[in-house]
Backbone bond lengths (Angstrom), bond angles and torsions (degrees), N, CA, C in turn:
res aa  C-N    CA-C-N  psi(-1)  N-CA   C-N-CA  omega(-1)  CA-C   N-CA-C  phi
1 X - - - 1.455 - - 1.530 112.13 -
2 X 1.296 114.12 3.89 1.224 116.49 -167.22 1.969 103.77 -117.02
3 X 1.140 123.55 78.32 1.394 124.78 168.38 1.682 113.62 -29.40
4 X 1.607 110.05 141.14 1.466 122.44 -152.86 1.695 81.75 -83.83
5 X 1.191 117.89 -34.87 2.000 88.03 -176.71 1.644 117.40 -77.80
6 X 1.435 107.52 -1.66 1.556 118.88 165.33 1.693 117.06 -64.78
7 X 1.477 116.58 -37.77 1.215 125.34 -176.44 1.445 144.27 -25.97
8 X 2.000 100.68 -49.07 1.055 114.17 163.07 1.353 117.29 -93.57
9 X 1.753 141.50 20.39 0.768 151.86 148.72 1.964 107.92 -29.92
10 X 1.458 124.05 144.24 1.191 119.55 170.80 1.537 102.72 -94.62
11 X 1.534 136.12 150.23 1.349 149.59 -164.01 1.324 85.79 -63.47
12 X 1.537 124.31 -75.36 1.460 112.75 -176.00 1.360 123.59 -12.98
13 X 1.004 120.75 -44.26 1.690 121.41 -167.23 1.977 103.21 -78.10
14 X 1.287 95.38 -28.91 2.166 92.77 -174.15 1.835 97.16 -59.63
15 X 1.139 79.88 153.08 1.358 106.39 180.00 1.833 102.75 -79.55
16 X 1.450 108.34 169.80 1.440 104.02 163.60 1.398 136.57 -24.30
17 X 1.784 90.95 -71.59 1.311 120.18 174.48 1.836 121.37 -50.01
18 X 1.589 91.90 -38.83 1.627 84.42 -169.48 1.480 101.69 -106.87
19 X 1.227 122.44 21.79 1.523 143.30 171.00 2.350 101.76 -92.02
20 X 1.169 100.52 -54.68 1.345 111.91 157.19 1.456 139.21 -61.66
21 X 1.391 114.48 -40.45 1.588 117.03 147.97 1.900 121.40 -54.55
22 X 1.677 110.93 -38.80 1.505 127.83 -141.86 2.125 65.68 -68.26
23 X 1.397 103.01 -69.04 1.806 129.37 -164.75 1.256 93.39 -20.02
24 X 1.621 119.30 -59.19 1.703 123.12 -125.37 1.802 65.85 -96.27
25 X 0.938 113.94 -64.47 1.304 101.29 -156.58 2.123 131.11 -43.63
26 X 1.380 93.23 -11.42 1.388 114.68 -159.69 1.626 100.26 -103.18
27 X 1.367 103.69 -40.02 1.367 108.33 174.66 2.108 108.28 -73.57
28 X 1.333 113.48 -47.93 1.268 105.05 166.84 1.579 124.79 -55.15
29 X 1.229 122.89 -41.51 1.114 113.07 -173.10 1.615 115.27 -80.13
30 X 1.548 98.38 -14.70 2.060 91.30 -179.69 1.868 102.34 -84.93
31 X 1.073 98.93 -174.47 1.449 138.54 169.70 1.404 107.61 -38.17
32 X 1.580 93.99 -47.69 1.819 109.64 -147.03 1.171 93.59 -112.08
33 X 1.525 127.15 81.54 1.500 125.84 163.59 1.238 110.67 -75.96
34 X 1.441 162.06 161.75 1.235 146.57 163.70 1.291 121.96 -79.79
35 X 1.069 154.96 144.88 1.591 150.51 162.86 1.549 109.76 -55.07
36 X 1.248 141.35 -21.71 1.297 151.64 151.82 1.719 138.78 -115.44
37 X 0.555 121.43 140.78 1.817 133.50 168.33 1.419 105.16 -109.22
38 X 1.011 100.53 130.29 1.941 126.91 165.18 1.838 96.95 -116.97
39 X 1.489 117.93 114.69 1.109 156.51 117.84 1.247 130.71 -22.87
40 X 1.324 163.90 84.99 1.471 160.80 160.70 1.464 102.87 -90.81
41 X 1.530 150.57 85.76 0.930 135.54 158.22 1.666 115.31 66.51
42 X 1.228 105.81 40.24 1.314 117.72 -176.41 1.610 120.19 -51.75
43 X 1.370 111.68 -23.46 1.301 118.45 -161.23 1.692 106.39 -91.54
44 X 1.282 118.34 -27.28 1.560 131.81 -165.39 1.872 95.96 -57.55
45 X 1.496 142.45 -52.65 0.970 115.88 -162.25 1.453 109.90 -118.20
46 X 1.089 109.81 53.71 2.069 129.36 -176.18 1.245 107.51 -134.57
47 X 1.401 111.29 134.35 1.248 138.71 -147.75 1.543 76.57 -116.11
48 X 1.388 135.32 157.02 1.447 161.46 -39.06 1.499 70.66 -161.83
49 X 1.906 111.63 -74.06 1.546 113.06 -158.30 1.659 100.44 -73.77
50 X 0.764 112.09 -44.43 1.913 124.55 -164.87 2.030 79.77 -58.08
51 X 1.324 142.05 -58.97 1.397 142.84 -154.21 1.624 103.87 -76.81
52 X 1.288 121.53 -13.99 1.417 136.70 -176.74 1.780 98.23 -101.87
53 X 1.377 140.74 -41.22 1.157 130.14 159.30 1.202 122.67 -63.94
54 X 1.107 87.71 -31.69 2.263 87.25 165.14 0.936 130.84 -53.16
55 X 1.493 105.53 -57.36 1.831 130.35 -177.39 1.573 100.91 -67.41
56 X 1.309 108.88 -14.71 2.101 95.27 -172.67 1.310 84.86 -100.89
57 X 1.337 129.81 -35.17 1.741 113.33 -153.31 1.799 94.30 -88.68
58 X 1.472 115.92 -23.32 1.741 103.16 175.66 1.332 117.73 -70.72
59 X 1.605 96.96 -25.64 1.904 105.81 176.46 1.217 130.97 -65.12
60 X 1.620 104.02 -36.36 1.719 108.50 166.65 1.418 107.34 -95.83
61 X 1.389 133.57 23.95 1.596 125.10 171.18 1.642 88.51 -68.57
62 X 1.699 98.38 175.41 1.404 107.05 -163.45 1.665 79.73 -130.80
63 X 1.250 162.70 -37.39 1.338 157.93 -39.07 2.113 88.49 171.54
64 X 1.279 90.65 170.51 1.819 105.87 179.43 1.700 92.36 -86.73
65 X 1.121 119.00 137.63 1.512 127.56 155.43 1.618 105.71 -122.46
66 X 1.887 101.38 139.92 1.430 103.19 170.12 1.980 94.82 -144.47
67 X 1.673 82.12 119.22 1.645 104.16 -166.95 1.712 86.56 -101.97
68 X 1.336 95.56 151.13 1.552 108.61 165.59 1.374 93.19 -153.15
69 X 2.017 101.60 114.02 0.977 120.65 -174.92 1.398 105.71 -132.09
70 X 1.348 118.86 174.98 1.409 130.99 142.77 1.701 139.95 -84.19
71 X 1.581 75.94 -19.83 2.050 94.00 -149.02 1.968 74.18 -97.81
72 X 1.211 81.35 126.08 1.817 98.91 173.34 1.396 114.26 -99.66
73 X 0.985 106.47 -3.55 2.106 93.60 174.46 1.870 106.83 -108.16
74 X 1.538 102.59 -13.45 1.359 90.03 159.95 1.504 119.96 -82.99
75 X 1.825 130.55 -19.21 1.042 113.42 -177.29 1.954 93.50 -96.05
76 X 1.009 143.34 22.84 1.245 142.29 176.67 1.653 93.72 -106.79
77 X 1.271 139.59 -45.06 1.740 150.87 179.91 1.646 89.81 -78.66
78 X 1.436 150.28 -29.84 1.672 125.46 -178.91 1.292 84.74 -102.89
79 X 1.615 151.09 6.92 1.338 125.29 161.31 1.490 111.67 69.10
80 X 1.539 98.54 63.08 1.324 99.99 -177.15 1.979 97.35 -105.54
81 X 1.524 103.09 125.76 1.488 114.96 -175.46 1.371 127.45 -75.38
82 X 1.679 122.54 -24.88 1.117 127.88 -168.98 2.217 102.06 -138.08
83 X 1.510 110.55 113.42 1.768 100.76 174.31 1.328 105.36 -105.73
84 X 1.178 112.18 159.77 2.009 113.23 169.85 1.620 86.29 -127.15
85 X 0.988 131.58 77.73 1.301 135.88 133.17 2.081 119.61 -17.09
86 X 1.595 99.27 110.39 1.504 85.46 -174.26 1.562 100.68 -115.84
87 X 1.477 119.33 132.59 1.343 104.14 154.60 1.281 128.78 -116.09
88 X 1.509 129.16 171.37 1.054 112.45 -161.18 1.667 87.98 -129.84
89 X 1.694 108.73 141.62 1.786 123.19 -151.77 1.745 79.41 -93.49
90 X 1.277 99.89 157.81 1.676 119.67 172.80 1.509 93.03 -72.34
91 X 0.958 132.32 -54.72 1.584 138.81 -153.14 1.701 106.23 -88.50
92 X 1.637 123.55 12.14 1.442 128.72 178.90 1.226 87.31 -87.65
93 X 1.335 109.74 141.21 1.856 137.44 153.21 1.762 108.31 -101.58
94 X 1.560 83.28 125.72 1.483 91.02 -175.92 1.748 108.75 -104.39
Protein backbone atom coordinates (compact mmCIF):
# COMPACT_ATOMS: atom_id res chain seq x y z
CA UNK A 1 0.00 0.00 0.00
CA UNK A 2 2.86 2.00 0.16
CA UNK A 3 4.05 3.26 -3.56
CA UNK A 4 8.01 2.83 -4.25
CA UNK A 5 8.45 6.75 -4.78
CA UNK A 6 6.80 7.03 -1.19
CA UNK A 7 9.71 5.00 0.33
CA UNK A 8 12.15 7.51 1.10
CA UNK A 9 9.47 9.61 2.47
CA UNK A 10 10.31 10.51 6.40
CA UNK A 11 7.41 8.81 8.88
CA UNK A 12 6.69 12.30 10.03
CA UNK A 13 4.98 13.15 6.91
CA UNK A 14 2.35 9.60 6.99
CA UNK A 15 -0.76 10.37 7.91
CA UNK A 16 -2.59 8.47 10.80
CA UNK A 17 -3.75 5.87 8.72
CA UNK A 18 -0.55 5.12 6.92
CA UNK A 19 1.39 5.63 10.25
CA UNK A 20 -0.94 2.50 11.43
CA UNK A 21 -0.48 0.26 8.42
CA UNK A 22 3.68 1.40 8.38
CA UNK A 23 3.39 -0.15 12.68
CA UNK A 24 1.21 -3.28 11.97
CA UNK A 25 3.07 -4.02 9.15
CA UNK A 26 6.64 -3.98 10.78
CA UNK A 27 5.57 -5.65 13.79
CA UNK A 28 4.04 -8.63 11.58
CA UNK A 29 6.73 -9.16 9.49
CA UNK A 30 9.63 -9.27 12.36
CA UNK A 31 10.41 -11.88 14.88
CA UNK A 32 8.87 -9.78 17.59
CA UNK A 33 5.13 -9.84 17.12
CA UNK A 34 3.73 -8.99 20.55
CA UNK A 35 1.43 -11.42 22.46
CA UNK A 36 -1.02 -8.38 22.82
CA UNK A 37 -2.37 -5.16 21.14
CA UNK A 38 -3.84 -2.26 23.11
CA UNK A 39 -6.29 -0.32 20.86
CA UNK A 40 -7.37 3.41 21.81
CA UNK A 41 -9.95 4.21 19.25
CA UNK A 42 -8.10 2.89 16.46
CA UNK A 43 -10.66 3.51 13.90
CA UNK A 44 -11.15 7.55 14.33
CA UNK A 45 -8.17 8.57 11.96
CA UNK A 46 -8.34 5.73 8.95
CA UNK A 47 -9.59 6.31 5.86
CA UNK A 48 -11.78 3.49 4.21
CA UNK A 49 -8.56 1.30 2.84
CA UNK A 50 -6.07 1.88 5.86
CA UNK A 51 -9.71 0.71 8.28
CA UNK A 52 -10.09 -2.47 5.98
CA UNK A 53 -6.24 -3.45 6.63
CA UNK A 54 -6.89 -3.21 10.12
CA UNK A 55 -9.96 -5.31 10.35
CA UNK A 56 -8.04 -8.21 8.19
CA UNK A 57 -4.67 -7.91 9.97
CA UNK A 58 -6.63 -7.92 13.73
CA UNK A 59 -8.61 -10.96 12.32
CA UNK A 60 -5.71 -13.17 11.56
CA UNK A 61 -3.69 -11.95 14.82
CA UNK A 62 -3.16 -15.06 16.88
CA UNK A 63 -2.40 -12.89 20.27
CA UNK A 64 -4.96 -11.10 23.16
CA UNK A 65 -6.38 -7.78 21.71
CA UNK A 66 -8.01 -5.08 24.01
CA UNK A 67 -9.75 -2.33 21.75
CA UNK A 68 -11.49 0.55 23.36
CA UNK A 69 -13.69 1.85 20.91
CA UNK A 70 -16.86 3.51 20.13
CA UNK A 71 -17.54 2.38 16.57
CA UNK A 72 -19.43 -1.01 17.13
CA UNK A 73 -19.41 -2.65 13.75
CA UNK A 74 -15.72 -2.53 13.73
CA UNK A 75 -15.49 -4.40 17.07
CA UNK A 76 -18.53 -6.78 15.86
CA UNK A 77 -16.27 -7.26 12.02
CA UNK A 78 -12.61 -8.02 14.36
CA UNK A 79 -14.80 -10.48 16.45
CA UNK A 80 -14.28 -9.24 19.59
CA UNK A 81 -15.72 -12.14 22.24
CA UNK A 82 -15.84 -10.57 25.60
CA UNK A 83 -17.00 -6.14 26.22
CA UNK A 84 -16.96 -4.40 29.75
CA UNK A 85 -19.04 -1.66 28.78
CA UNK A 86 -18.41 1.35 31.31
CA UNK A 87 -20.79 3.98 32.21
CA UNK A 88 -20.35 6.81 33.93
CA UNK A 89 -23.66 7.89 36.58
CA UNK A 90 -24.62 11.75 36.48
CA UNK A 91 -24.54 11.67 40.27
CA UNK A 92 -20.52 10.12 40.40
CA UNK A 93 -17.99 12.57 42.08
CA UNK A 94 -14.79 12.37 40.66
Amino acid sequence: MFPKETWSNNCQTLSGGERMRLYLCCLMISNHVPDMFIFDEPTNTLDLSSLSILTNTIKSYQGTILVISHDKHFITEIGITKNIELKISSKSTL
